[in-house]
C-alpha positions in Angstrom: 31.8 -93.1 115.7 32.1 -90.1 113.6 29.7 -89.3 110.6 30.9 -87.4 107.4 28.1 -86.2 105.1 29.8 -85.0 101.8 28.3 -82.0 99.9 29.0 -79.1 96.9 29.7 -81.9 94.3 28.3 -82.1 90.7 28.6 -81.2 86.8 31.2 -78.5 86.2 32.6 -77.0 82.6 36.6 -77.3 82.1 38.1 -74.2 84.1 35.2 -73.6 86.1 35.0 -73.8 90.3 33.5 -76.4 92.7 33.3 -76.2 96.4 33.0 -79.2 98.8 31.8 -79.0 101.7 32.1 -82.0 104.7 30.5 -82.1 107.4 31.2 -84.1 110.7 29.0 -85.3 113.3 31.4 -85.2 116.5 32.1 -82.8 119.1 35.9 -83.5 119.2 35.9 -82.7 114.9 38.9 -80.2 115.9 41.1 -82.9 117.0 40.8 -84.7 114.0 43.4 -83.8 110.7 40.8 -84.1 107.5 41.3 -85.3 104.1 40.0 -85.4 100.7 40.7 -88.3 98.7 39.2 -89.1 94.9 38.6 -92.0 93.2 37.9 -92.0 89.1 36.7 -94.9 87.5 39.0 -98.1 87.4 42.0 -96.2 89.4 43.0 -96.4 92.8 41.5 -93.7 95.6 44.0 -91.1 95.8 44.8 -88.3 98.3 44.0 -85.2 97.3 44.9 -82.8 99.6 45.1 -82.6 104.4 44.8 -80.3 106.7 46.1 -80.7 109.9 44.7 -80.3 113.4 44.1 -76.1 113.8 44.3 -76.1 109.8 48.2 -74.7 110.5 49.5 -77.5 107.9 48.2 -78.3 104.4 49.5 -80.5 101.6 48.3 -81.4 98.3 48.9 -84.2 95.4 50.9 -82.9 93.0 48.3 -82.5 90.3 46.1 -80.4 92.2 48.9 -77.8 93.5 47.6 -74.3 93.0 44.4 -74.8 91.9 42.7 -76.8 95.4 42.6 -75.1 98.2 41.6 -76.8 101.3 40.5 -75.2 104.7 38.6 -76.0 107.7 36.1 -74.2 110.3 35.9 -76.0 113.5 33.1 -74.0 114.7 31.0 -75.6 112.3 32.5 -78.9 112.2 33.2 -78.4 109.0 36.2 -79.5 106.0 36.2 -77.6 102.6 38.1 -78.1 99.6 37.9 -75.0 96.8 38.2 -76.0 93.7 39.1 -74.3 90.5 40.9 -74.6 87.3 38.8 -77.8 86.9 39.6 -79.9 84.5 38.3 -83.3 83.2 41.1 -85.7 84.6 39.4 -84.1 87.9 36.5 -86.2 87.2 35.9 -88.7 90.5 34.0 -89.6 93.6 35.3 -87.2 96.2 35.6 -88.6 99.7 36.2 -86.6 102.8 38.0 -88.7 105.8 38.7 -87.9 109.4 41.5 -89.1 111.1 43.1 -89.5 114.6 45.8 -92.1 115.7 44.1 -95.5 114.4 40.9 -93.8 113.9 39.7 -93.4 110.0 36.5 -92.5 109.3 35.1 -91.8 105.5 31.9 -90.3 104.1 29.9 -91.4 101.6 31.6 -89.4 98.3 29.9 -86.7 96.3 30.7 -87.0 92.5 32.5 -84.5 91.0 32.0 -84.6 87.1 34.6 -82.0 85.0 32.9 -82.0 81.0 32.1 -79.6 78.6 
């Protein structure tokens, strides 16, 4: 079992800057590719952006290209995603998830709430 404790999330202005920060409770976290999904109110969660295994490989959704930037530090167990450019159709629950072959595991979401 794997536990993901979500953090960096809050009230941001239009074309301000956010970091999230997720951190995993396992000692195999580097054999796990990481994601960030969102979720705003009455859509569908969404994925947001990956990161493979020895963070060689990302991708990202469309609508975040060039202004997300995720990374990971497997010394500290740790999944980030930078955030800037924010704007208020970023507004959503922001879950990290940890994946390996038919293993999924999601933290609890940090809110993430773009408003001037």
């Amino acid at each position: 079992q794997v536990q993901l404790v979500e953090s960096g999330g809050g009230l941001v202005q239009p074309g301000g800057s956010l970091r999230l920060s997720c951190a995993a409770s396992t000692s195999t976290f580097s054999s796990y590719a990481m994601n960030w999904y969102r979720q705003a109110p009455g859509k569908e969660r969404e994925l947001v952006a990956t990161i493979s295994t020895g963070g060689g490989r990302t991708n990202y959704a469309d609508s975040v290209k060039g202004r997300f930037t995720i990374s990971r530090d497997d010394a500290k167990n740790t999944v980030y995603l930078q955030m800037s450019s924010l704007k208020p159709e970023d507004t959503a629950v922001y879950y990290c998830n940890a994946a390996l072959l038919v293993w999924s595991y999601w933290g609890q979401g940090t809110q993430v709430t773009v408003s001037s």
